[in-house]
C-alpha positions in Angstrom: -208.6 97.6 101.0 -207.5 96.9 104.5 -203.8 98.5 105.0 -200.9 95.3 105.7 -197.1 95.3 106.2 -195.9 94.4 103.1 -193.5 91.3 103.3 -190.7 90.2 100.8 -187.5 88.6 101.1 -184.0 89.1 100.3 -184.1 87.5 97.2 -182.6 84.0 96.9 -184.5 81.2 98.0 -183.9 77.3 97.7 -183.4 75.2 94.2 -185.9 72.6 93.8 -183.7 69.2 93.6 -184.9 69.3 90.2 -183.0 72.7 89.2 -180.0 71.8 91.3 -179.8 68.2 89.1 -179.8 70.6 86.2 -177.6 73.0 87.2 -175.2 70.5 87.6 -175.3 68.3 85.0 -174.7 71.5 82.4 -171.7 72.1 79.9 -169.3 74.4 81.5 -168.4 76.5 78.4 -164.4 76.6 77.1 -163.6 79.7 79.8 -164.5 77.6 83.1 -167.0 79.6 84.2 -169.9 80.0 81.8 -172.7 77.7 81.9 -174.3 76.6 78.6 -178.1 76.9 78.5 -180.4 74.2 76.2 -183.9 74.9 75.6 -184.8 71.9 77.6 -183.0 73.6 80.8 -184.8 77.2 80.1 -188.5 75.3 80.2 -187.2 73.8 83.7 -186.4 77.2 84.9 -189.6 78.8 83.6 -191.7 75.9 85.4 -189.7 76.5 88.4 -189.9 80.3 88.8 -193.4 80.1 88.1 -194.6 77.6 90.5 -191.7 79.5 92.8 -194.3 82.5 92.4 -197.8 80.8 93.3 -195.5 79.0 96.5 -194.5 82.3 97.6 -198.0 84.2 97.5 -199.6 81.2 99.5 -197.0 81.8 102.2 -198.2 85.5 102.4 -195.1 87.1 100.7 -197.1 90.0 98.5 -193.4 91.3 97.1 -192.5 88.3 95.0 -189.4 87.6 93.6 -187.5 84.9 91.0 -185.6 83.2 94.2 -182.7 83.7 92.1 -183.7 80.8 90.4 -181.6 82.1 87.3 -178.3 82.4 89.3 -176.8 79.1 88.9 -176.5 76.4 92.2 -175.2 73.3 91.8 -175.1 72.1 95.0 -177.9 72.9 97.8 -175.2 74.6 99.8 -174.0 78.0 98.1 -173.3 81.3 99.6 -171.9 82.7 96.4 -174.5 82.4 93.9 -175.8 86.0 94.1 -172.1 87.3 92.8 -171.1 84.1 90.6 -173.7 84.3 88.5 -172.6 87.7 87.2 -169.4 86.3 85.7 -171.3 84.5 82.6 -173.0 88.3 82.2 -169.4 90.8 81.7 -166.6 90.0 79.0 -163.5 90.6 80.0 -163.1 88.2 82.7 -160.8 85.3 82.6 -160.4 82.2 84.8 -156.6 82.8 86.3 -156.3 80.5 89.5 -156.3 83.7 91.8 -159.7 83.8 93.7 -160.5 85.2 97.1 -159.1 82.4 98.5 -155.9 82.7 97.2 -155.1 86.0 96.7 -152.2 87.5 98.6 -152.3 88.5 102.0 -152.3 92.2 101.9 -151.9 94.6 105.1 -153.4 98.1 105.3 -152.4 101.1 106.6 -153.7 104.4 108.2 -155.0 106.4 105.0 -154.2 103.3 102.8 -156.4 100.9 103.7 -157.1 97.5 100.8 -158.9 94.0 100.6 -157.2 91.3 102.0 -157.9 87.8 101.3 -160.7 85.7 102.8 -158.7 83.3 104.7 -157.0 86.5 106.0 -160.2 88.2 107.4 -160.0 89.4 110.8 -163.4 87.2 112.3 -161.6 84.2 109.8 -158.1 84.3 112.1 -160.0 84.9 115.4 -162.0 81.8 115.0 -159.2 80.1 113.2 -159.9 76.4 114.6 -163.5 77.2 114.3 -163.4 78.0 110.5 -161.5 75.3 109.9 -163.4 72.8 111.2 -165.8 71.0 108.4 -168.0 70.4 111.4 -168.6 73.5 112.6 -171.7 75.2 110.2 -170.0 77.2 109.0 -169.3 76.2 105.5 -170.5 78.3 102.7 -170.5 75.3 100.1 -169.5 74.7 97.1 -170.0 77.2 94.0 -171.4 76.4 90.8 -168.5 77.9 88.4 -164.9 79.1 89.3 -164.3 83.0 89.9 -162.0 84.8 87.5 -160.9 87.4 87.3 -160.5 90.8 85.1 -158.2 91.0 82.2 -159.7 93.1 79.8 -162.2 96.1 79.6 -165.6 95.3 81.0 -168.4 95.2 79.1 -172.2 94.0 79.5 -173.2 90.5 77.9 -176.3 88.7 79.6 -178.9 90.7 77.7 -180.6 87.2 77.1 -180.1 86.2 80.4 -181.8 89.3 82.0 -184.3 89.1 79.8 -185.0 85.3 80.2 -184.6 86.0 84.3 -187.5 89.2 83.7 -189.8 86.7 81.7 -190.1 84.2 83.9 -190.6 86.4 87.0 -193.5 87.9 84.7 -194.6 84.6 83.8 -195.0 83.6 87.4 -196.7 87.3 88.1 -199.2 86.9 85.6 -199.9 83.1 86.8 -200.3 84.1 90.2 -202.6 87.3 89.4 -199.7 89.3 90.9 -198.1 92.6 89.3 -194.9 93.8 92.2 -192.0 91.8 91.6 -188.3 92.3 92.2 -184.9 90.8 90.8 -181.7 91.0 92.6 -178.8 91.9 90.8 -174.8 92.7 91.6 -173.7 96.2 92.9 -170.6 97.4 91.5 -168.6 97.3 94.4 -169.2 93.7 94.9 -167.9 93.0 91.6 -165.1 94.5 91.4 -163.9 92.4 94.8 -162.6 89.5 91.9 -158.9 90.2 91.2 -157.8 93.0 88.7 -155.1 92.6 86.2 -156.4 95.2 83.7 -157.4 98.6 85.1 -154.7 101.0 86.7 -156.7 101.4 89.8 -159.0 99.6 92.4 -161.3 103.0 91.6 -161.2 102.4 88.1 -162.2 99.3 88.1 -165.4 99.4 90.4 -166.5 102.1 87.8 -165.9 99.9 85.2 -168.6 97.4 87.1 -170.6 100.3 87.4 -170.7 100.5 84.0 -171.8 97.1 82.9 -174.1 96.4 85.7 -176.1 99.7 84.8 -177.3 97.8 82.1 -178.7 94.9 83.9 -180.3 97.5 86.1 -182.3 99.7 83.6 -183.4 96.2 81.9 -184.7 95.0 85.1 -186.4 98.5 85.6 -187.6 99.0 82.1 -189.3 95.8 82.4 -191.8 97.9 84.9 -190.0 95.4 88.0 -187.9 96.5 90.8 -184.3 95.7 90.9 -182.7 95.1 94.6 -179.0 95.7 94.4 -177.0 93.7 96.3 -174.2 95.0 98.1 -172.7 93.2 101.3 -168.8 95.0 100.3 -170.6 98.1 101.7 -170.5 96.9 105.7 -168.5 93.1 104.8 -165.4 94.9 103.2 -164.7 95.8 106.9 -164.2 92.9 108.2 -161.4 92.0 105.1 -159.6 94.9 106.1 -156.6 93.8 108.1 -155.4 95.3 110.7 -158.8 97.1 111.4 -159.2 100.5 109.9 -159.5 103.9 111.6 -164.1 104.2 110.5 -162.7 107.4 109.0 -160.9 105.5 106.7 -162.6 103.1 106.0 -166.3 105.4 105.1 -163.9 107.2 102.9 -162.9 103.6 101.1 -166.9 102.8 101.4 -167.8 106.2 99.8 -166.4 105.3 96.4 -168.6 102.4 96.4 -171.1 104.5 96.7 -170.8 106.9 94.1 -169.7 104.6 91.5 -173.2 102.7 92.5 -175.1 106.3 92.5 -173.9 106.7 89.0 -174.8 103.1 88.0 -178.7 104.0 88.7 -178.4 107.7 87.5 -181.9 108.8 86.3 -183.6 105.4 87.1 -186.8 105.3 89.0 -186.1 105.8 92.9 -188.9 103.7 93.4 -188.1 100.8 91.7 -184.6 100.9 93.4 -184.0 98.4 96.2 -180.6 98.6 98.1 -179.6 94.9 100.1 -177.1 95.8 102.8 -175.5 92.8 104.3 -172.2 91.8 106.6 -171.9 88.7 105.3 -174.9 85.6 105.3 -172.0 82.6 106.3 -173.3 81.3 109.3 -169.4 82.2 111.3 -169.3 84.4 114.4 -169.1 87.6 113.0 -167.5 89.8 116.0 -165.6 91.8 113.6 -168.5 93.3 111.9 -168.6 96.8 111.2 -171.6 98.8 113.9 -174.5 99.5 111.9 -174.4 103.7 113.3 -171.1 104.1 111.4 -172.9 103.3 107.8 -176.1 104.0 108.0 -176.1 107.1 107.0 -173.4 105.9 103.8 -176.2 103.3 103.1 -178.9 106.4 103.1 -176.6 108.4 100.6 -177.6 105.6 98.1 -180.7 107.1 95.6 -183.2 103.9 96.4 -186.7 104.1 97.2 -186.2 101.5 100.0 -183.2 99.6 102.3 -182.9 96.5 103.0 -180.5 95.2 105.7 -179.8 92.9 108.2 -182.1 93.0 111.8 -183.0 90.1 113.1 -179.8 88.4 113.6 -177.9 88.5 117.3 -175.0 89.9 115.6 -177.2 93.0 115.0 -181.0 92.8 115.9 -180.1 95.8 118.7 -179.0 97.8 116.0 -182.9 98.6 115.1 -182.5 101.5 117.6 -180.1 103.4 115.5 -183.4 104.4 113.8 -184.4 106.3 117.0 -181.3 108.8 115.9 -181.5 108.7 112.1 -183.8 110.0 110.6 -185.6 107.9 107.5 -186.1 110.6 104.2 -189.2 111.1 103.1 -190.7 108.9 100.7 -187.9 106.1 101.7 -189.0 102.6 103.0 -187.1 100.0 105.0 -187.1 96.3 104.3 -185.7 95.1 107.9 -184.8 91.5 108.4 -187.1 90.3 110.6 -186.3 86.8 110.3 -183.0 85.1 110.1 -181.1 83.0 107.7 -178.8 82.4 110.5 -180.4 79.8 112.9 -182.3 77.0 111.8 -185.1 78.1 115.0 -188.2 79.4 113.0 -188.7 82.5 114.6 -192.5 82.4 116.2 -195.0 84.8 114.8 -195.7 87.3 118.1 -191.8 87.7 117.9 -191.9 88.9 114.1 -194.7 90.6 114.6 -192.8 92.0 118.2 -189.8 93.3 115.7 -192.0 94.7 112.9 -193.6 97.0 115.3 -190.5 98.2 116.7 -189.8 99.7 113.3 -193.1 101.2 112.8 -193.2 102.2 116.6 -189.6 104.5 114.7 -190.0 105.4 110.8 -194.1 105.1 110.7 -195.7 101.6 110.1 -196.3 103.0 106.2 -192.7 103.0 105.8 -191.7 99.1 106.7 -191.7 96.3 104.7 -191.4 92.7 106.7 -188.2 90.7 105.2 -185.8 88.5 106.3 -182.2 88.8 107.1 -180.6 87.5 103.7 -180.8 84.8 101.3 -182.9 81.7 102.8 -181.7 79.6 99.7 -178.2 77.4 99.7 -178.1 78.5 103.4 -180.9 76.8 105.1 -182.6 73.6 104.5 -185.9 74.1 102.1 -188.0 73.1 104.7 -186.7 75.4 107.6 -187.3 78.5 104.9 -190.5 77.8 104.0 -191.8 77.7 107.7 -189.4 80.9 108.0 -191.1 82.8 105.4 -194.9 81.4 106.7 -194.1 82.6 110.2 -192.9 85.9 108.3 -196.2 86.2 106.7 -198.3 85.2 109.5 -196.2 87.8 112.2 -197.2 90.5 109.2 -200.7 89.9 109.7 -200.3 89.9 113.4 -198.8 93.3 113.1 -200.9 94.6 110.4 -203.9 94.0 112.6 -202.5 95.9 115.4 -201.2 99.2 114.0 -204.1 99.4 111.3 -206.8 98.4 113.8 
């Protein structure tokens, strides 16, 4: 068989109008943030991962995954459906009226450094006007339940909704004559960003998340599928860090993360291990992001089998060079964005194909997978990311032809 850059994605891809109807027509349960499932709405989802399968393999993705299609979006703008959906899978949670948008302000200090809230993040109060402006793009939508927050001890409760999230991707794998398929699920970290009024300490309670989400993981795993946790609080938390922190302090406040995560995947297959680093897919400015060389190495530290992250964005397409100084372990793969979910300009293929050879031209062409920057789905219109993942395929090939010969 002719050697190819593999090409995935980074997991979420648009709703069909169809699911979004759905979505949004469903009983929220007593709690505010649960979402009741009927069998008619579970045949809809199955149909729609399934066809979401066949659609991707005819673009040239050959790393398939769900699109997310079992994280709730009600709306076809929705930044926070990769973490919402987690809510209706942990008991202990409780809807309060404190979310990220209305926590308290909260200042940090050298050696004490702490989350503020999102309207208090440094690029937010730069770009003030900007933000604030409805007409701007920058809007993340509107989520499909509210965010609680955590009032009780943790514990894991979406074993049917893995499972049902697991069957449908295998449905769609065995349709499709396909057998390599990922699902994206929450890193602890992440989680434990929602307000806590239970544990005695911010460290406690990302373990606690740890804890739960480890199950989701080894289902997801067990299931013979890859699992791609995602983790934007590993670069974004530095941007909700205000004033900005010493990077000494603030890779000591990432390193927990880190090791609570580590222990969340203890013993699991490397291999089958995915890590999504992020800074954050609203389409905003972004000057306050965190430089890629002072994490890299945190992100590294992480026992996956391969890294994806941001690289084809302006914020941080230069950053591809830090690779040039880093070295990649061996056996480790990196799933580079290649394409953007940040501009609605469909990237052209000798460009992908340009920024996938970069890589190889740095960690060995064996050691790349094409992907693209972050979710394509409830951030760009459907039609945009499927001519954003064809070019992605098409670039592949281009490159393929010219490092294989």
């Amino acid at each position: 068989m002719t050697k190819q850059i593999p090409v995935s994605h980074a997991g979420s891809l648009p709703r069909t109008p169809e699911l979004i109807a759905a979505n949004e027509t469903r009983r929220i349960a007593e709690d505010g943030f649960t979402l009741e499932r009927t069998p008619e709405f579970d045949a809809l989802l199955t149909d729609a991962v399934v066809d979401l399968v066949q659609r991707q393999q005819a673009l040239g993705v050959t790393i398939v995954g769900d699109g997310e299609y079992g994280k709730a979006m009600s709306s076809a703008v929705d930044y926070g459906a990769w973490w919402s959906y987690s809510f209706q899978r942990v008991a202990g949670l409780e809807v309060t009226g404190e979310d990220l948008f209305t926590q308290p302000v909260v200042r940090s200090e050298p050696g004490k450094v702490a989350l503020t809230s999102f309207p208090d993040r440094r690029d937010w109060t730069i770009f003030k006007d900007a933000y604030q402006d409805p007409t701007s793009g920058i809007s993340t939508g509107k989520n499909a339940t509210a965010f609680p927050a955590t009032t009780g001890p943790l514990s894991y409760v979406g074993q049917e909704a893995i499972a049902s999230d697991i069957a449908n991707l295998k449905a769609g794998l065995a349709a499709a004559g396909l057998e390599e398929g990922f699902i994206t699920s929450l890193s602890p970290g992440s989680g434990a960003r929602i307000s806590n009024r239970h544990y005695a300490t911010e460290e406690e309670h990302i373990w606690a998340w740890a804890d739960v989400m480890r199950e989701e993981y080894k289902a997801v795993v067990e299931a013979g599928l890859t699992v791609q946790i995602d983790d934007p609080s590993i670069a974004e938390n530095w941007d909700q860090i205000n004033p900005e922190p010493s990077v000494e302090d603030y890779r000591a406040f990432t390193r927990i993360r880190i090791e609570a995560l580590n222990h969340a995947i203890r013993d699991l297959p490397t291999e089958q291990i995915r890590f999504h680093l992020c800074w954050g897919s609203w389409h905003g400015p972004h000057t306050t992001d965190i430089e890629f060389k002072h994490i890299v190495d945190l992100m590294l530290e992480i026992n996956a089998g391969s890294y994806s992250f941001e690289a084809a964005n302006v914020r941080h397409e230069h950053e591809w060079k830090v690779w040039q100084e880093v070295e990649l372990p061996e056996g480790k793969k990196i799933v580079p964005g290649i394409v953007s979910h940040a501009t609605n300009v469909v990237e052209h293929p000798e460009l992908v194909a340009d920024r996938i050879e970069r890589f190889a031209s740095v960690v060995g062409a064996e050691n790349v997978v094409a992907s693209t920057d972050c979710g394509l789905g409830g951030r760009i219109h459907p039609q945009i990311a499927v001519a954003k993942l064809a070019t992605l395929g098409e670039g592949a090939r281009l490159a393929g032809a010219r490092l294989f010969g």
